[in-house]
N, C-alpha and C positions, 0 to 999 in steps of 0.2 A: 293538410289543411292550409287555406289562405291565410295571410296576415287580419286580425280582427277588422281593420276598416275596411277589407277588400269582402270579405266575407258580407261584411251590414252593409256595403254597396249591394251586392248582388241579392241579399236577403230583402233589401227595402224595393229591389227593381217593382213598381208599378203597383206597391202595396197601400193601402188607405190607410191603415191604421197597425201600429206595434206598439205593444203595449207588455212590457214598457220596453225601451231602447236601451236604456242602460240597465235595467235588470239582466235584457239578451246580452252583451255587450260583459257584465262581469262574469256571466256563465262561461262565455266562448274563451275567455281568461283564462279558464280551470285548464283549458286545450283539450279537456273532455267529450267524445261526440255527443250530442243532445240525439234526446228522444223524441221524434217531431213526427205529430199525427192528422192523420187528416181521414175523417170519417164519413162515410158516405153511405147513405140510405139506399138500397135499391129498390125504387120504387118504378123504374120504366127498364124498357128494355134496351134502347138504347141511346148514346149521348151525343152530344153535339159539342162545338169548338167552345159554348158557354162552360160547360163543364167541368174542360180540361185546365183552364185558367190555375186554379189551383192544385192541379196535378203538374202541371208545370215549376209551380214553387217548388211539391215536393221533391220532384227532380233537381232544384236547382241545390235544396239542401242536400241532396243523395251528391252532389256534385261537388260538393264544399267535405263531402266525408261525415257527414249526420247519418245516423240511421231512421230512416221513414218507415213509417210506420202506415199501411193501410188499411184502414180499420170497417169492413164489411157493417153494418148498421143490423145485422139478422135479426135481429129481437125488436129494436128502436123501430124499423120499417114496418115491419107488422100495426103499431101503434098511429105512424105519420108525425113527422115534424111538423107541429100547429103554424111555424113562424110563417109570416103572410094570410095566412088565413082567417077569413071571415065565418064558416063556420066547419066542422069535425067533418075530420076525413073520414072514408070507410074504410075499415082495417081490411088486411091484404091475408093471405095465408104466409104458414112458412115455406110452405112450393111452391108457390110464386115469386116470394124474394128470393128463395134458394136459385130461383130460374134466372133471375133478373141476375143474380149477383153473378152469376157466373158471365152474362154478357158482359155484366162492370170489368172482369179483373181481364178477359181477353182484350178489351178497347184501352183499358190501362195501361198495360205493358207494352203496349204500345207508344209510352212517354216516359215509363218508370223505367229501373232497370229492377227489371224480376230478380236477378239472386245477391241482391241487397236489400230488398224488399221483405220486411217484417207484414206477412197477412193476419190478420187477425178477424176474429166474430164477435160481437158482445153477447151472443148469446152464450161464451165463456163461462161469464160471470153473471150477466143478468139475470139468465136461465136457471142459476143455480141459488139465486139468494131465496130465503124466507120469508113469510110474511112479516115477521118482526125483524128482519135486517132492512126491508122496505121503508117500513114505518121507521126503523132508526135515519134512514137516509132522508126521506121528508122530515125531518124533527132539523134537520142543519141549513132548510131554510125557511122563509114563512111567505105566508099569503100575500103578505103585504110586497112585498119586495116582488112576488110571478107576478102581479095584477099591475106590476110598475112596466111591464112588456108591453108595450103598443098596441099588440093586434088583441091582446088579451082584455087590455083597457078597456080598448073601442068597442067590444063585444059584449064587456062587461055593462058600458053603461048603459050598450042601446039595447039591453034585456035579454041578449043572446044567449045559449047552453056556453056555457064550457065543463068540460068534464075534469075531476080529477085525475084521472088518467093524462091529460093534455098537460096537466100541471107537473106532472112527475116526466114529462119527455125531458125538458131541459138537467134535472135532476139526472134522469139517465145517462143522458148522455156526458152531465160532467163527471158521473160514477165509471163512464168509461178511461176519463182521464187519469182517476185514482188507481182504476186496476192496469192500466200501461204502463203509472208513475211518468206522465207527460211529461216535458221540460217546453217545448210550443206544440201548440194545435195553431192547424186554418181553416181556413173559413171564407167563404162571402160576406160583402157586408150585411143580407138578410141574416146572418147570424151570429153579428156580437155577442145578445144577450147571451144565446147557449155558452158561446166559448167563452164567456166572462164568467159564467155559472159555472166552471168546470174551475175557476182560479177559486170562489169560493168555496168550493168542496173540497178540493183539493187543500185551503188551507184548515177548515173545519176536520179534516181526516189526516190532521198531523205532518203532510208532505207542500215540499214548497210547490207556490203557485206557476203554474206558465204561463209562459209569455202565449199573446194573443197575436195574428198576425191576420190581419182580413184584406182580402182580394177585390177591386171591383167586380160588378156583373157587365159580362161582357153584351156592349149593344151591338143588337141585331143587324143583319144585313139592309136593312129599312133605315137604318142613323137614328132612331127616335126610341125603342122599346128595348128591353132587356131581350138576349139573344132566347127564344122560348119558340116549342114547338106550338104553342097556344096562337100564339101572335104571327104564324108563317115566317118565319122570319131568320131563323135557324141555320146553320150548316152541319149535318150529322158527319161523323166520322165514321161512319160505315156507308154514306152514301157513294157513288161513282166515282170516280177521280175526276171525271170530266164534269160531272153539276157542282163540285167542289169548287174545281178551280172557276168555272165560272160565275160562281156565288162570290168568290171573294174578290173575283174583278167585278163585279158589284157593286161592292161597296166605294162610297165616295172616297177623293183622295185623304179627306181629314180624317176619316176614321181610319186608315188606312195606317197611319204611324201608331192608335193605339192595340190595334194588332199586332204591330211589329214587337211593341214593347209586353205586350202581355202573351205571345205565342211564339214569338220567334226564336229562334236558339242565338240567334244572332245579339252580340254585344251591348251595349246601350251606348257606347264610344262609336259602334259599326251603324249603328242607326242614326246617330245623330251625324254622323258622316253622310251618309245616303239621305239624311234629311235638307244636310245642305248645299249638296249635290243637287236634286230636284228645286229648291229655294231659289239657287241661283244659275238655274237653266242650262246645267251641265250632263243633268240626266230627266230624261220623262218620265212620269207620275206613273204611267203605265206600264213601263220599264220595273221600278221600284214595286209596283203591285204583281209583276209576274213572278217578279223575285220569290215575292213571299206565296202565292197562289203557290209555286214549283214546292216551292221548300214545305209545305203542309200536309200536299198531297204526295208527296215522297216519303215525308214522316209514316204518313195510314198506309199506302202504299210500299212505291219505289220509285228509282229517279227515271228508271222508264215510263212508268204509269205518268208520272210528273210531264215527263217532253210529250207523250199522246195526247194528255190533256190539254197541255200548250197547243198542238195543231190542230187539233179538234175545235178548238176554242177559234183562233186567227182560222180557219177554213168556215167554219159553220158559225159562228159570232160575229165576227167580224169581217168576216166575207159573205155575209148570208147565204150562203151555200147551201146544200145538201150535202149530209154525212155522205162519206165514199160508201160503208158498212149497211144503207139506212135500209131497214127491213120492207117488204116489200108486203102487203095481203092480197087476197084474191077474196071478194064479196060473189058471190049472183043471185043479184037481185036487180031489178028494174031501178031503183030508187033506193040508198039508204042514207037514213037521217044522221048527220053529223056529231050527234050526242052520241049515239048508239055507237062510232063508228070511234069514237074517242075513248068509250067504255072497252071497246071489246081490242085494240088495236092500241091503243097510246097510254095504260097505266093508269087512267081513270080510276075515281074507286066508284063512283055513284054518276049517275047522271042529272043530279043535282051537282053535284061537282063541276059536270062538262057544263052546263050551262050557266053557271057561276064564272067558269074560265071567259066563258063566251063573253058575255057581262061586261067584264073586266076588258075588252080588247084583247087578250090572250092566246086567240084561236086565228093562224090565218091557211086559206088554205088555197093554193100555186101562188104565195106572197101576197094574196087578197082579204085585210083584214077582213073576219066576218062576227058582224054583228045581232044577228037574226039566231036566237035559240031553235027557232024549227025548221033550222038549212040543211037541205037535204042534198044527198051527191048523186048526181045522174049517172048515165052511164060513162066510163071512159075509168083515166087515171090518175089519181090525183097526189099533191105533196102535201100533208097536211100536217102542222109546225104548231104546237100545244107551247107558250113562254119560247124561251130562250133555244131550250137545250132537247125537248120529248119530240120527234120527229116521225114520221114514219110513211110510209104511201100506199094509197089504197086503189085495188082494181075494180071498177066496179062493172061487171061483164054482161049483167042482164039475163 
């Protein structure tokens, strides 16, 4: 392990809140490794760069010689974590999180390192308590102190349901820190309360409390919204190497350094070097953002997928080119309408979609923005270019 100030440098890289620092700080003392968890609900199928943010911490404690702890949510995800919420989720089955969860740990290990990785379920222990070990767990907190949660608040006063059920998630999920015996959990900062709820039960259940360590939410490719499939706005780590990297050349140069600091393997001495390299016109902005575009999509990837998607990108992005690869259709028909042809040929899902693209300036077709939702393609051949990156060319023979 590192020296304790080298360790709380790297523990604190890009965190909002630790709670507390010198509690962390007499532990690391012991020279003992901590038990550091980080739990995660599987409720989609798959994640995006917001996600990973704190899968990145737990690596970096796997890095320092902690043991991490990944805590599958099986039993909690069924229920849904209320935090953010206006009103109750619909519960999930257990084959569905069983599904989901197995997407989670393939997309994981892809940042963790698998055989230092403690997996675990809470449906361990959750699954097995009793109705009156329940009731004994609700009796270590009270009403007053859940109704003190924000989103619970609000819902409270404006006359909304909440269910007791919603009120035993954070319970739960601090009963999972009892049964790990945590020493830190992380977290986003939507979920202080839980992981503050997990230091009082913990100290309620006779075992010292842990340290809390919360992550920002990482903003979207857009600069303005939390990165979220809701808001468009996302980069999945199961997408292409090539919509990848050119998602992150996307993003502006400012947001660009808090990528670097919250994703990159790269130093925060290496970053703030490369920061002042760019500052002061030694190196270009666009240079720096390939760096980390290369370095991302080689992470999911590899460092070839990584240089493809570099040429892909300066040939077809910035060259407005045509992909060398680009697939080619054969239509016959007299006429087909350029919705349909977006549907059936460009990965559309709906034709509500295609003309929403349209809408938006989105669609251009031989480099001809088009505007007209009911543009239809005569005969001949055409290039037609969906955003940035979805290309493809259409015969249309009659």
């Amino acid at each position: 392990m590192k020296d304790i100030k080298s360790q709380l440098e790297m523990i604190k890289r890009g965190a909002v809140d630790l709670i507390s620092e010198e509690e962390l700080a007499a532990k690391l003392k012991k020279g003992k490794p901590l038990r550091v968890k980080l739990g995660m609900d599987p409720t989609i199928g798959d994640l995006h760069l917001g996600h990973t943010v704190v899968m990145h911490k737990l690596r970096q404690f796997q890095d320092l010689g902690h043991q991490a702890i990944f805590l599958i949510g099986d039993y909690t995800a069924q229920i849904g974590d209320p935090s953010g919420r206006s009103e109750m989720r619909k519960m999930l089955t257990h084959a569905q999180v069983m599904e989901y969860a197995q997407t989670y740990l393939n997309q994981a290990f892809k940042i963790l390192d698998k055989d230092k990785t403690e997996i675990r379920y809470n449906g361990e222990w959750l699954g097995k308590m009793t109705a009156l070990e329940f009731a004994a767990l609700g009796a270590k907190q009270t009403v007053a102190r859940l109704l003190e949660r924000d989103d619970f608040k609000k819902r409270y006063e404006a006359g909304d349901d909440i269910s007791v059920l919603e009120f035993y998630y954070p319970l739960m999920q601090a009963q999972d820190s009892v049964a790990l015996d945590a020493d830190v959990e992380l977290g986003g900062t939507d979920q202080v309360f839980n992981l503050l709820m997990g230091r009082t039960i913990q100290k309620r259940s006779g075992q010292e409390p842990q340290m809390v360590l919360t992550m920002p939410l990482l903003v979207g490719t857009d600069g303005v919204q939390k990165m979220s499939k809701t808001y468009d706005n996302y980069i999945g780590i199961t997408e292409p190497p090539e919509d990848m990297f050119g998602k992150i050349m996307s993003i502006s140069d400012e947001l660009m350094w808090n990528y670097y600091e919250l994703l990159s393997a790269l130093d925060m001495s290496g970053v703030k070097n490369l920061k002042k390299d760019v500052e002061a016109g030694k190196l270009h902005p666009k240079k720096a953002k390939e760096n980390l575009a290369k370095e991302i999509v080689a992470r999911y990837y590899d460092e070839d997928a990584a240089n493809k998607a570099k040429e892909h990108f300066d040939q077809v992005i910035v060259g407005k080119g045509k992909p060398e690869n680009i697939e080619k259709f054969v239509e016959q028909t007299a006429s087909f309408p350029l919705i349909d042809a977006m549907v059936k040929f460009g990965s559309i899902k709906s034709k509500g979609e295609a003309k929403r693209l349209i809408a938006q300036n989105a669609v251009t077709v031989d480099d001809e923005k088009i505007t007209d939702t009911f543009y239809c393609l005569p005969k001949g051949l055409y290039h037609v270019k969906i955003g940035k990156r979805n290309h493809f060319m259409v015969d249309i023979v009659g």
